[in-house]
C-alpha positions in Angstrom: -51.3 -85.9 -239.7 -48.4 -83.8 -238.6 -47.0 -83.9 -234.9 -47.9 -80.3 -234.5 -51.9 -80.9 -235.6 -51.6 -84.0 -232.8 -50.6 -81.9 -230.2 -53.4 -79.1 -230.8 -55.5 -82.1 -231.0 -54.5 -83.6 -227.7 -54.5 -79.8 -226.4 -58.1 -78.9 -227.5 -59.6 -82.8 -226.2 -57.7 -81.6 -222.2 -59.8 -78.0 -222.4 -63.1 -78.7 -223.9 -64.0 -80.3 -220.1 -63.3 -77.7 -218.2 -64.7 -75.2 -220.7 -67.9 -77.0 -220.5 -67.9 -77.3 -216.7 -69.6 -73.8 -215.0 -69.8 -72.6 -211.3 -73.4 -72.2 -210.5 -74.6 -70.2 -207.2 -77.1 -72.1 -205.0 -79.4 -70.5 -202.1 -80.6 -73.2 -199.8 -82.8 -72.7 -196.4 -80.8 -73.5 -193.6 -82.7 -77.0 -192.8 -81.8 -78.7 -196.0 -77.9 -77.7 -195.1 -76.6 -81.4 -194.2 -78.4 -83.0 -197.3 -77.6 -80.3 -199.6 -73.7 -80.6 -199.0 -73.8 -84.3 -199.7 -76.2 -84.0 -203.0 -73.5 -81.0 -204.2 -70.3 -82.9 -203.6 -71.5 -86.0 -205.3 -73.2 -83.8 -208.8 -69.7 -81.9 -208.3 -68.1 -85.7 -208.9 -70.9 -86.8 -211.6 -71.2 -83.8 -213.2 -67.6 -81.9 -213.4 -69.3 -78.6 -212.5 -68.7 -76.9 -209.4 -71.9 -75.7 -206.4 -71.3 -72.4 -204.6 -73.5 -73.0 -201.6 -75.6 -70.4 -199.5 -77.6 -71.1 -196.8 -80.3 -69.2 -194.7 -83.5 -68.5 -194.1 -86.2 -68.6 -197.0 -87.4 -65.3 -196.1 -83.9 -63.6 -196.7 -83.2 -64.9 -199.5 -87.0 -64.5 -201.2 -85.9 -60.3 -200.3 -82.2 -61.2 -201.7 -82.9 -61.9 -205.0 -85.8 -59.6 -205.3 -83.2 -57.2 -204.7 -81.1 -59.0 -207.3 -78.8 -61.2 -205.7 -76.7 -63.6 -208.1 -78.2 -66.9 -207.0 -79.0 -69.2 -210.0 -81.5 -71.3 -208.1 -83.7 -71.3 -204.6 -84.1 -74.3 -202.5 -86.8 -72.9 -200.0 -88.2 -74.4 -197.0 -91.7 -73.5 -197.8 -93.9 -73.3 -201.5 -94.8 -69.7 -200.4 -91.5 -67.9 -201.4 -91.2 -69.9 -204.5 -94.7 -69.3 -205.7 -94.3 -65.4 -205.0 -91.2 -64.9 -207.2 -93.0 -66.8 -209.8 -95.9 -64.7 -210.1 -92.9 -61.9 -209.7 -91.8 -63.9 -212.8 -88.4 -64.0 -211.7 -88.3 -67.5 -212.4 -87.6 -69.5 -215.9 -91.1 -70.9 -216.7 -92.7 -74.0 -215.2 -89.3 -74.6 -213.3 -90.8 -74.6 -209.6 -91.6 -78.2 -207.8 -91.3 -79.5 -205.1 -88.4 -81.6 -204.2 -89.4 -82.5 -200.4 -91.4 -82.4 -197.3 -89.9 -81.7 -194.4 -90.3 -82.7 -190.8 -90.5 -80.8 -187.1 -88.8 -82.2 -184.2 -88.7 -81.1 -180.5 -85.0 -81.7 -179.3 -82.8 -81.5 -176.8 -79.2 -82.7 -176.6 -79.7 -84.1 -173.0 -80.3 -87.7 -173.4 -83.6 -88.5 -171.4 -84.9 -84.9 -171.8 -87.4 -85.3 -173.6 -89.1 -88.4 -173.7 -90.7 -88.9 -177.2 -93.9 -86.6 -176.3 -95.3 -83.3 -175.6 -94.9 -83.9 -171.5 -91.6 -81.8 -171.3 -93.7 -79.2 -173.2 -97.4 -78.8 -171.3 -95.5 -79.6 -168.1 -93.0 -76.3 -168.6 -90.6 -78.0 -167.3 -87.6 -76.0 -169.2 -86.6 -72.7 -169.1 -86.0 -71.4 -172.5 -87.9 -72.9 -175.8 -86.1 -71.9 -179.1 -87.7 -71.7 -182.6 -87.8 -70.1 -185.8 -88.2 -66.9 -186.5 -92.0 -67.6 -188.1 -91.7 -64.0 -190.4 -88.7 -65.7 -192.0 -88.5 -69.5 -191.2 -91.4 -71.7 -192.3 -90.3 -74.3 -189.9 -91.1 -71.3 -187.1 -94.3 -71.2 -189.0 -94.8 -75.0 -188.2 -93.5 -74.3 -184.3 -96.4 -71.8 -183.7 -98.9 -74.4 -185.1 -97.7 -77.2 -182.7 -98.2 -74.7 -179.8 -101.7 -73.7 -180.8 -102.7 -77.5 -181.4 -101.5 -77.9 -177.8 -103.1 -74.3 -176.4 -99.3 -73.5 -175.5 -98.7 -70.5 -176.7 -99.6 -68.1 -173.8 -98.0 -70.6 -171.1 -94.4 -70.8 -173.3 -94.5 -67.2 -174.9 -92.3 -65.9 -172.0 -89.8 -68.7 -172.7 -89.5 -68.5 -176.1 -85.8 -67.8 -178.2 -86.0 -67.1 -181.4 -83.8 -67.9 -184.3 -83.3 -65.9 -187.8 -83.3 -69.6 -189.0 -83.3 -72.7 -188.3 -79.5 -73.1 -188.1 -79.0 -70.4 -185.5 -82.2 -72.0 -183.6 -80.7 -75.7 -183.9 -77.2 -73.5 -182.4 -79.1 -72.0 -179.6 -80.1 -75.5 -178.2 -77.0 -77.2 -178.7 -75.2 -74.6 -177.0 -77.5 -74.7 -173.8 -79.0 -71.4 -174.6 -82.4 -73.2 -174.0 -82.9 -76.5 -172.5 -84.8 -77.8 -175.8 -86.3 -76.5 -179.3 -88.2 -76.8 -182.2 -85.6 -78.2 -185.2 -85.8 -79.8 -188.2 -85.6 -83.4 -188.2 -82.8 -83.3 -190.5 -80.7 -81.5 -188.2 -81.0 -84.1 -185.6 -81.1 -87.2 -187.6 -78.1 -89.2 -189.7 -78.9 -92.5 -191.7 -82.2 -92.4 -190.1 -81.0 -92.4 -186.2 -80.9 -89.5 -183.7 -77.4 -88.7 -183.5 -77.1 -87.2 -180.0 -79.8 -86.1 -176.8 -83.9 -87.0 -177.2 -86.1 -85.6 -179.3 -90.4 -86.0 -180.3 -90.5 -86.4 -184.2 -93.7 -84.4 -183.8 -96.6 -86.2 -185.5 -97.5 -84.4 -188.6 -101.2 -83.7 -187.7 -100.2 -81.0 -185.6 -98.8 -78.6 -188.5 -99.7 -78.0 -191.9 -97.1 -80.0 -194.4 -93.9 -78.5 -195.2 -93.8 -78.9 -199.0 -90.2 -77.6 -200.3 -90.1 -76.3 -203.7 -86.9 -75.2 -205.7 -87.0 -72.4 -208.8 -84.5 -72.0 -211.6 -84.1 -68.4 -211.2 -84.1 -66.2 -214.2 -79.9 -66.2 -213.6 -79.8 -69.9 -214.3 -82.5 -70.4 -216.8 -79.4 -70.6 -219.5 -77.2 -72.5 -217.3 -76.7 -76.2 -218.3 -75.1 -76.6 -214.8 -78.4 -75.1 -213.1 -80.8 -77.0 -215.2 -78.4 -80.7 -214.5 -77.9 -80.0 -210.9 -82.8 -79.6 -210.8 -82.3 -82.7 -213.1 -80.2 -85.1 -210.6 -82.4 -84.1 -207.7 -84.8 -86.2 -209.1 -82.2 -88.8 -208.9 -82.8 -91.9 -207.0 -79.8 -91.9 -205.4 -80.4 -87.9 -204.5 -83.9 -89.2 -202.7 -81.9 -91.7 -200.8 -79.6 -88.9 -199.4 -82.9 -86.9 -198.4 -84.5 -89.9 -196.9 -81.9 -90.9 -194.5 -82.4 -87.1 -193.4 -85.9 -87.8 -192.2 -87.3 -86.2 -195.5 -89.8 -87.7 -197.5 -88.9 -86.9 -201.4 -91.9 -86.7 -203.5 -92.3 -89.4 -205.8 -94.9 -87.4 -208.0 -92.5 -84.8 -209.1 -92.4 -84.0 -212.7 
């Protein structure tokens, strides 16, 4: 073989990599944020493709890509959203499961605030409660159901803040904006410890699961990249990542 035909050899074995390596666009609700950036970076490193990361509320992005938005898949915080652009069928077929169940926490980031109960709470002793929007957040959703369970609703209304997401809520606590707030546990939590104030992991009984689902959107369904990246959530190691979040992966999936 001549030195030339080596070269183009050599040449053609360096590009076929990157031409087989895409750029997918993710939208991700705001809770899964921390986990998310961890799971992307280490499929970036297994995988050779790259993640373009979103993140917000489920509710804006559901109205997003209604509207068209160039996300190849949906990480929601709820099943609702998902289920609705399926029957919408602008999802690839039988793509939608659910990759996790979240968990509520009341926080603060004073240490000793709140004292692993609901005390802080029916006492009112606090000035300014924040929580998800419930229209857009399904972890607001799960906020309004604590309160009923506890018959708090009309004694806290006056005190409440309310975030477009969870993000901004989890912001409006940390800043002081309001003494303490209804997060999600994986805001608050690293390798299975609180990293900073006192919180009440707020016992599941009190609100209705929150079952996470994820779509391949109609942009993706041709996407190797999209399809790998729904394929390695499954992953062990990907379910060790949510775990040490305080989520509990669902061993069922398909």
């Amino acid at each position: 073989m001549g030195s030339i035909s080596i070269i183009c050899l050599l040449v053609l074995s360096l590009l076929l990599p990157t031409a087989k390596a895409e750029e997918i666009s993710v939208a991700v609700a705001s809770n899964f944020t921390a986990p998310m950036k961890e799971i992307a970076s280490l499929f970036e490193q297994s995988t050779g493709h790259k993640v373009r990361l979103s993140f917000g509320s489920s509710g804006k992005f559901y109205a997003q890509i209604k509207h068209g938005a160039p996300f190849q898949i949906f990480f929601s915080a709820d099943q609702k959203k998902p289920e609705q652009l399926e029957r919408d069928r602008l999802i690839a077929p039988s793509s939608r499961f659910t990759y996790a169940r979240g968990s509520l926490a009341l926080w603060s980031p004073q240490k000793g605030f709140v004292k692993g109960n609901a005390d802080r709470l029916k006492q009112l002793q606090f000035n300014k409660l924040a929580l998800a929007n419930p229209k857009l957040a399904p972890y607001g959703v799960a906020a309004i159901e604590v309160l009923k369970r506890l018959s708090l609703i009309e004694a806290t209304q006056n005190k409440w803040v309310q975030g477009e997401n969870i993000a901004q809520t989890y912001q409006f606590v940390s800043t002081g904006n309001a003494e303490l707030g209804f997060v999600a546990l994986s805001q608050i939590l690293k390798d299975g410890k609180l990293k900073t104030g006192s919180s009440w992991v707020i016992p599941e009984n009190l609100y209705n699961p929150i079952k996470q689902d994820v779509v391949l959107l109609l942009r993706g369904e041709n996407s190797p990249a999209a399809q790998a990246l729904l394929s390695f959530i499954k992953e062990p190691q990907v379910k060790q990542i949510m775990t040490s979040y305080g989520y509990k992966p669902l061993a069922a999936n398909p």
